[in-house]
C-alpha positions in Angstrom: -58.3 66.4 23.0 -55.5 64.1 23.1 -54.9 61.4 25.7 -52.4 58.5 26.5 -48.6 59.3 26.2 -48.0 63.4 25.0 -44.6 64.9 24.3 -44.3 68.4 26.4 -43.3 70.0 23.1 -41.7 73.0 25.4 -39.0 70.6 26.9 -38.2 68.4 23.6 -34.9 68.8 22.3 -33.4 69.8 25.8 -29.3 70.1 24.7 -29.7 71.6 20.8 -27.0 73.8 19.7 -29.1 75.6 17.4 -32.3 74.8 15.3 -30.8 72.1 13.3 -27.9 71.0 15.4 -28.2 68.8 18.1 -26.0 67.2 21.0 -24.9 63.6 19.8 -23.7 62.6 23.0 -27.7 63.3 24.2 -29.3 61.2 21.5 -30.6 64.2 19.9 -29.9 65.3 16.1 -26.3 64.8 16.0 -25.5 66.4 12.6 -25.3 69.7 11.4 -27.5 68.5 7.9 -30.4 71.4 7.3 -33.9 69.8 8.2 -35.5 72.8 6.8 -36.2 71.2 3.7 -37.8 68.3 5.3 -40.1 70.4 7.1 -41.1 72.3 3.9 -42.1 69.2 2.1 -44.2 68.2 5.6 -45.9 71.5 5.8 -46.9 70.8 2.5 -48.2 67.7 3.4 -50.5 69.4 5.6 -51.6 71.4 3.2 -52.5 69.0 0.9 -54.5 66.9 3.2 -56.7 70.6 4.7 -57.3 71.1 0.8 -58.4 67.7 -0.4 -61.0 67.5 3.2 -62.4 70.6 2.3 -62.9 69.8 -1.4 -64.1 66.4 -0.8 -66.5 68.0 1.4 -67.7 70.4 -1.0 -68.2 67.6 -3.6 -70.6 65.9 -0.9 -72.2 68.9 -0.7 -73.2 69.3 -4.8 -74.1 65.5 -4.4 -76.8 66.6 -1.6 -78.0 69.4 -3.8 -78.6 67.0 -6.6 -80.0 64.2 -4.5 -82.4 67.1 -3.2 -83.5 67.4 -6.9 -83.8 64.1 -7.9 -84.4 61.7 -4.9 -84.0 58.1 -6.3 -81.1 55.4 -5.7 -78.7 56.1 -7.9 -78.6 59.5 -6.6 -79.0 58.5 -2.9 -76.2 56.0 -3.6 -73.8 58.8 -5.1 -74.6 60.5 -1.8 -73.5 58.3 0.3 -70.0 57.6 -1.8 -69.2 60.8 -1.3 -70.1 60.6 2.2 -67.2 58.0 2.5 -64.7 59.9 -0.1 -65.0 63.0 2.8 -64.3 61.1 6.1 -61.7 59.5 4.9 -60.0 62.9 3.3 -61.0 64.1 7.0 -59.4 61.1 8.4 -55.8 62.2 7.4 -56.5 65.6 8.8 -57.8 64.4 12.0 -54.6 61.7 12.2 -51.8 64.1 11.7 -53.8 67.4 13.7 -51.5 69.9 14.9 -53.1 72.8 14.8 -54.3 72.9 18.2 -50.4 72.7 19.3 -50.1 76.1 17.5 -53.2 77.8 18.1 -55.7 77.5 21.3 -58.4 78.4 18.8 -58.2 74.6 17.2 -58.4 72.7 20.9 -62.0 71.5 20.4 -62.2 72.0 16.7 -62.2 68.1 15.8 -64.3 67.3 19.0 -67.3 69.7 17.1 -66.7 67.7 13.6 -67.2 64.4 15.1 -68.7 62.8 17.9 -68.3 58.8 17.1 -66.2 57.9 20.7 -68.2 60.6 23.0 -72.0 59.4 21.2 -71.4 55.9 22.2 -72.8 57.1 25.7 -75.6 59.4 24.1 -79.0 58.9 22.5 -77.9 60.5 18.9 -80.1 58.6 17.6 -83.2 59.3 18.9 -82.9 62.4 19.6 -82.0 62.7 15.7 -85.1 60.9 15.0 -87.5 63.4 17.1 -85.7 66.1 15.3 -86.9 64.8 12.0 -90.3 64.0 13.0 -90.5 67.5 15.2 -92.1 70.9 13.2 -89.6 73.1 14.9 -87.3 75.0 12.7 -84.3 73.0 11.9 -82.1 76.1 12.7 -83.1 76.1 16.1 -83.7 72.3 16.9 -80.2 71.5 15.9 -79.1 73.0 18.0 -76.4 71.0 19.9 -73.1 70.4 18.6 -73.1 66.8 18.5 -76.1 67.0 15.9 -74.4 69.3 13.5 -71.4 66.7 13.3 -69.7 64.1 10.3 -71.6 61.7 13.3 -74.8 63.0 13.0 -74.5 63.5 8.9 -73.9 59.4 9.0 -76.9 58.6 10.5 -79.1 61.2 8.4 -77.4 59.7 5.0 -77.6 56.0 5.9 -79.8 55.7 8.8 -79.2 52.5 10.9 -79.4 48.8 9.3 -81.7 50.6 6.9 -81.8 49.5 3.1 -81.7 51.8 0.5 -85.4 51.3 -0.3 -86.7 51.9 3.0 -84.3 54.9 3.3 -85.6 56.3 0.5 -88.8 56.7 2.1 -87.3 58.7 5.3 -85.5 60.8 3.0 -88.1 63.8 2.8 -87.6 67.4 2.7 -86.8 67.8 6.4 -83.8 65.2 6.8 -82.1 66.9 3.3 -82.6 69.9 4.7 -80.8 69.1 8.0 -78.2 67.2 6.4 -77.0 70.1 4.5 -77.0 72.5 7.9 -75.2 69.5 9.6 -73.0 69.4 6.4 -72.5 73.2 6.0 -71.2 73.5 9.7 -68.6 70.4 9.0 -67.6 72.5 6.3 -67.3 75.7 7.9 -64.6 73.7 10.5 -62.5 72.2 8.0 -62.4 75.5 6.1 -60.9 77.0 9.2 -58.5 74.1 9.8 -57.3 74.5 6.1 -56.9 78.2 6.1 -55.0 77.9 9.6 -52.7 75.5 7.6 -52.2 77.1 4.1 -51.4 81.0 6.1 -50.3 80.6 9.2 -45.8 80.6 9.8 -46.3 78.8 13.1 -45.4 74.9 11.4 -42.5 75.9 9.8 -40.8 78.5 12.0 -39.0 75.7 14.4 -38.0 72.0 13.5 -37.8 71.4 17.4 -41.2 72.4 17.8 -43.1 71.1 14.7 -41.3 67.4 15.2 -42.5 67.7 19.0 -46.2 68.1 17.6 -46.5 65.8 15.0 -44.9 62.6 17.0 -47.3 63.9 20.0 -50.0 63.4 17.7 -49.0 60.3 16.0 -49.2 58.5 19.8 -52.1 59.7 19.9 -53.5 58.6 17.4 -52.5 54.7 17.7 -53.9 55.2 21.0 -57.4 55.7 19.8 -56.9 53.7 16.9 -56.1 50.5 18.6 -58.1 51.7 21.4 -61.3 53.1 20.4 -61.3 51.9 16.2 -60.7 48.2 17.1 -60.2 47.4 20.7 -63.5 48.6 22.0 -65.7 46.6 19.6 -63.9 43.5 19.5 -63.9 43.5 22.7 -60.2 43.7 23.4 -60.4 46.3 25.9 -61.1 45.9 29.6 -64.3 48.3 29.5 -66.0 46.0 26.5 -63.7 42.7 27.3 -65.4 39.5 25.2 -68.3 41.3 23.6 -68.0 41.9 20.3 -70.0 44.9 19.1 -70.7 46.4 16.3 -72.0 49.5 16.9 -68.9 50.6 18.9 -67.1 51.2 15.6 -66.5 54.6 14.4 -68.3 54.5 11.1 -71.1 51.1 12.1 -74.3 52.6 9.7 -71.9 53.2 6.6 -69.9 50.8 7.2 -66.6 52.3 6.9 -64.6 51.4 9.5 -61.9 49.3 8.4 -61.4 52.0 5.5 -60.8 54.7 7.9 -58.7 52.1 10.0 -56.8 52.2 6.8 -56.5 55.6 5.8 -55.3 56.7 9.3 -52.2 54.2 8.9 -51.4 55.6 5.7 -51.8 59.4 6.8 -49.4 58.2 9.2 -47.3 56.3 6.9 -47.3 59.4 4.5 -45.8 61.4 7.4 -43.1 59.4 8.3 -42.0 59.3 4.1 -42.5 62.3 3.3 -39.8 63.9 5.9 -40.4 62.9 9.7 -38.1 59.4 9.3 -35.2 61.7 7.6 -35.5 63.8 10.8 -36.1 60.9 13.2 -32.9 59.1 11.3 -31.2 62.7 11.8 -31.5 62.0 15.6 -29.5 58.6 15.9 -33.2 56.9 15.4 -32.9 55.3 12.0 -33.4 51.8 13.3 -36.9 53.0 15.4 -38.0 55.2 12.2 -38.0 52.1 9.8 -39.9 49.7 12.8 -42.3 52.5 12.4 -42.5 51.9 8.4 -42.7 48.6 9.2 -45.6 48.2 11.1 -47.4 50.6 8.9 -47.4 48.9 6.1 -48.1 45.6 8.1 -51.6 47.2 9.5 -52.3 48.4 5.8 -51.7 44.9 4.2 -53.6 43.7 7.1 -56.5 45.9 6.5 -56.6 45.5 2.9 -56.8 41.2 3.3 -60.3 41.2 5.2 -62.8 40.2 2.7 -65.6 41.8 4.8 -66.3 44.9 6.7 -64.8 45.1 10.0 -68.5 45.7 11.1 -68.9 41.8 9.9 -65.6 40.5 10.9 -64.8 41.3 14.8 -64.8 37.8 15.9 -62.5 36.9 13.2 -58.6 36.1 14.1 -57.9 39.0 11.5 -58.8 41.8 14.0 -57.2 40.4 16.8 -53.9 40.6 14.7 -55.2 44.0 13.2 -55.8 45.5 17.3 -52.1 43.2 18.0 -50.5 45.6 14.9 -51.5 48.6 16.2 -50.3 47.6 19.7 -46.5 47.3 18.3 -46.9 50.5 16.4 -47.9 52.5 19.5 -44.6 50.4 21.2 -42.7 51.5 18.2 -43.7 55.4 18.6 -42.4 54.9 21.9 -39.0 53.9 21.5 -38.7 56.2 18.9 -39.0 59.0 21.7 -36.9 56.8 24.2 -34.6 57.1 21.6 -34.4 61.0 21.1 -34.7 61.5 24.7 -38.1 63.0 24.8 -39.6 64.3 27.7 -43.1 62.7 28.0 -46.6 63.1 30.2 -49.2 61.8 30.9 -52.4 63.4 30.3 -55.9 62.0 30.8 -58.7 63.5 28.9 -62.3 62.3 27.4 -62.4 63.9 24.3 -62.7 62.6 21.4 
């Protein structure tokens, strides 16, 4: 569910003249240019992103089944890359989501897939590790949710401060075979996400309406991703303030963190280029469209000059300015809806 700042994407665009005319003297799209065009190219954005999750998941899936076959570490290894090619294809679906704008049937969908900022409270874990050890059918003992999730799948692939040797070991019939149920029920909810995209009208019937969703989710987003990525275990936030911990961080086992830090800004990045600055620039907000720009490919840089995982670096001066980045991005999707005279709310919620 989303949380912090959320555009009520019924009352956006109060004053329009028609779908792609807009009430200068309100701050709103002042010309008359079409914006159709510019919402094609984003829908196919979308698109793009479902169909690359959903293949990238499928290829982890044909690395299971041949890691099944032939358990040794080059196989186990090949595993767990694709493990970190499919969150981070699912990390720029989960960044831009706006499917659960358009359809009620998506509003818990990427609270099922993944359970990183919810399980920090929970005994995944160990309840994992009785599962595993436990002679109850695996259809029935996973039973929950939270242990059919990309969360869960982490922990079965790389276990925790395990090396690959010692993993090796735990890797036995049981723990495949629950990986690929875990696996083939992330699978089933990123199909349904990418059929929802590539055949339902919804995303391109109104500029108004689509522009609403996708800046809603982009605050969003920088929310959690200064918030819950970084804040929370560098102990930025009030909740964790001065303790620095690891296992706070979305992807701690694999280590993947600071990539999916990354990939989020540039799903965001790819957003704003591909047609939501032109729209935002449309609205008298050139000047708040290019801060945006700005300070996403400040966090990227940023990211990509740490010479060790975040996991390894959150006392470092690097992830205070990383957590400081993100804090001017979310200011900078702020006065971007200042600027087109949004209305906002606030809505609390604890998903993830």
């Amino acid at each position: 569910m989303k949380i912090a700042t959320l555009i009520v994407a019924a009352m956006l665009f109060v004053g329009c003249n028609g779908e792609n005319s807009y009430d200068g003297a309100n701050g709103l799209l002042s010309t008359k240019a079409p914006l159709n065009a510019e919402l094609s190219s984003l829908y196919k954005l979308y698109k793009s992103d479902a169909n690359a999750s959903v293949s990238a998941l499928e290829e982890l899936q044909s690395s299971l089944e041949i890691f099944e076959i032939s358990a040794n570490e080059a196989s186990l290894s090949a595993l767990q890359e694709g493990f970190k090619e499919a969150v981070l294809a699912h990390k720029r679906v989960e960044a831009l989501f706006v499917a659960d704008e358009f359809s009620d049937d998506f509003l818990d969908t990427l609270g099922y897939m993944e359970y990183f900022h919810v399980g920090k409270n929970s005994d995944m874990i160990g309840e994992l590790d009785a599962i595993f050890a436990a002679s109850t059918p695996l259809s029935s003992a996973l039973y929950k949710n939270a242990n059919k999730s990309i969360t869960s799948l982490e922990y079965t692939l790389f276990g925790e401060d395990e090396n690959t040797s010692t993993l090796l070991l735990k890797m036995d019939a049981r723990r495949i075979e629950a990986a690929g149920i875990m696996l083939a029920r992330v699978i089933s909810h990123a199909k349904s996400i990418r059929d929802f995209y590539n055949n339902d009208a919804s995303f391109e019937a109104s500029v108004k309406v689509s522009s609403a969703a996708m800046i809603n989710q982009l605050i969003d987003s920088a929310y959690k991703l200064k918030e819950w990525r970084v804040g929370e275990a560098a102990g930025l936030v009030v909740k964790y303030a001065g303790a620095t911990d690891a296992k706070l961080l979305e992807y701690y086992k694999s280590q993947n963190s600071l990539e999916a830090i990354k990939t989020i800004a540039q799903a965001h990045q790819s957003l704003m280029q591909t047609g939501l600055s032109a729209i935002a620039t449309s609205a008298n907000a050139a000047s708040e469209a290019e801060a945006i720009e700005n300070s996403l490919a400040s966090i990227i840089t940023l990211c990509e000059s740490f010479e060790a995982p975040l996991e390894q670096s959150l006392g470092d001066a690097k992830t205070t300015q990383l957590y400081n980045a993100i804090n001017v991005l979310q200011q900078n999707y702020i006065a971007l809806i200042n600027s087109m005279k949004f209305t906002q709310k606030i809505i609390e919620a604890d998903g993830d």
